[in-house]
N, C-alpha and C positions, 0 to 999 in steps of 0.2 A: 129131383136132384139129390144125388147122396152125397153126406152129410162125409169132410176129409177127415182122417183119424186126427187124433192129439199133434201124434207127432210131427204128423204135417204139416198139421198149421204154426209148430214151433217151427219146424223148420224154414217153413216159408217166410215166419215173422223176421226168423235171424237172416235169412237170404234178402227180405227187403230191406233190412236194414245197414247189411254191409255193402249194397248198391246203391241208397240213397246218401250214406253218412261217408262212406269209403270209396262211393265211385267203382264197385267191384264190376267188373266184365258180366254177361251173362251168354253162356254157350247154350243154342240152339240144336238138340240132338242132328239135323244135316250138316252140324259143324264138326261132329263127331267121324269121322275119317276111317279113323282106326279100328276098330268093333272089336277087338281082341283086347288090348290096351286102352281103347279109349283115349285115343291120341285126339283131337285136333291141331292135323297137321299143316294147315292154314294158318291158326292164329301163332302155333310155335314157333314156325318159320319168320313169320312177319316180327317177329316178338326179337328173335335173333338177329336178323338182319337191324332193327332197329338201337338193339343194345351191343351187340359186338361184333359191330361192319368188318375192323380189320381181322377178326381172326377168319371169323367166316369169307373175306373177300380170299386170304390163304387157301381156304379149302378149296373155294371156285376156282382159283387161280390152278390149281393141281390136280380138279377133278370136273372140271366144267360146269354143264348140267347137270351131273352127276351126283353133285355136290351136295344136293340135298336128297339123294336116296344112300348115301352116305351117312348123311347126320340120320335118319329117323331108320336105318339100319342099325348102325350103334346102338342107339335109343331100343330100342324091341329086342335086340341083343341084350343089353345090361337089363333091363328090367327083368329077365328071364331069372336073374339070379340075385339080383339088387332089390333091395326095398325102392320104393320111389322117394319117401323122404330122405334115403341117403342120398339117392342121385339130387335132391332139390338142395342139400346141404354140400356137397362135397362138386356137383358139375358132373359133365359128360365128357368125356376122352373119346372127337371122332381121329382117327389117321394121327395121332399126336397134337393133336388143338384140345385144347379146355376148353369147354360151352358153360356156362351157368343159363340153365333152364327156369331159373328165377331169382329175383332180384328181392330181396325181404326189404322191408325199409330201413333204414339206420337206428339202430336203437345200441344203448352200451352194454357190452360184452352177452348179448347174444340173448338177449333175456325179453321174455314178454315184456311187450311196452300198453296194453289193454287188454281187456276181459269182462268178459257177459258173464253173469251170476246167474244161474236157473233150478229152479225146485220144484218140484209138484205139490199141492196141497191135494189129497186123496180124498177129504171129505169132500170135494168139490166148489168150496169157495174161492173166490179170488182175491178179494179186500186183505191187503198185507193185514197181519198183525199187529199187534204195539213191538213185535221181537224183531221180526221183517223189517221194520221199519228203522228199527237200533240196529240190528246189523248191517245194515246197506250202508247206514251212516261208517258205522266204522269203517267197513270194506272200502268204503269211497276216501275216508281220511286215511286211512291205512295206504292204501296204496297213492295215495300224494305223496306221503313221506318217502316212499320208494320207487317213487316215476311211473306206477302203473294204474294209467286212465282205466274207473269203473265205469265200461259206456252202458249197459243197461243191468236189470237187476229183472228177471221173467221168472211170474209165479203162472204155472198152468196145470188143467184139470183134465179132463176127461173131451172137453167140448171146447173152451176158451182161452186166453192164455191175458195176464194181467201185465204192463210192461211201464216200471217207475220211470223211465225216459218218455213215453209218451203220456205219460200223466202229469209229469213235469216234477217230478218230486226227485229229481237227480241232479 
């Protein structure tokens, strides 16, 4: 069995964690639809329909079944020349309707409301320091003062990754 790189196993660390703490979705590459974009055009639809029935019942109303080769026409159309984080900030314009493709949570004027701290320690150990350990404190008081939850604080190496929320020291 081979051994995942570093950053896999961070990454996986921060993937189980925004599923177990946040409830995050997890997409199945046959959910993936798209292979150009990397649409998943199932779960977007459903995601639409479920958050903005009336506009979208508009579009049905004007374009039938059509309606949703419509939206993910648009959709493949703008991203040709669009960032995607613009289209996730600003919506999709299909036939004259506004879609919001995502929904962020409420937080005040627009600003990070949480954030993962992560470092690599090179020599390869993982036991914070006495400094690690003083800056997390601040980082954590810091950002109380300012509304911004420190949900974990990840020191990782070559092979492991150390995590002050699962240690309990957050």
């Amino acid at each position: 069995m081979s051994k995942k790189a570093p950053e896999m196993n961070f990454q996986q660390h921060i993937a189980d964690f925004l599923i177990r703490e946040h409830k995050y979705g997890v997409l199945e590459q046959g959910d993936i639809t798209d292979t150009e974009h990397f649409i998943a055009e199932d779960q977007l639809w459903a995601f639409l329909k479920a958050t903005q029935t009336d506009t979208l019942r508009k579009l049905v109303d004007d374009y039938g079944r059509d309606a949703r080769d419509e939206v993910f026409h648009a959709l493949r159309n703008e991203l040709a020349h669009t960032r995607l984080w613009m289209l996730l900030r600003h919506g999709l314009k299909v036939r004259g309707l506004e879609f919001r493709i995502y929904y962020p949570k409420p937080r005040s004027a627009d600003r990070a409301s949480t954030v993962i701290v992560a470092h690599n320690h090179p020599s390869g150990g993982l036991e914070p320091s006495p400094s690690d350990i003083n800056i997390t404190a601040m980082l954590k008081a810091a950002g109380a003062i300012v509304g911004i939850d420190l949900l974990d604080r990840i020191i990782f190496n070559r092979t492991a990754y150390f995590s002050f929320l699962e240690d309990g020291r957050l």
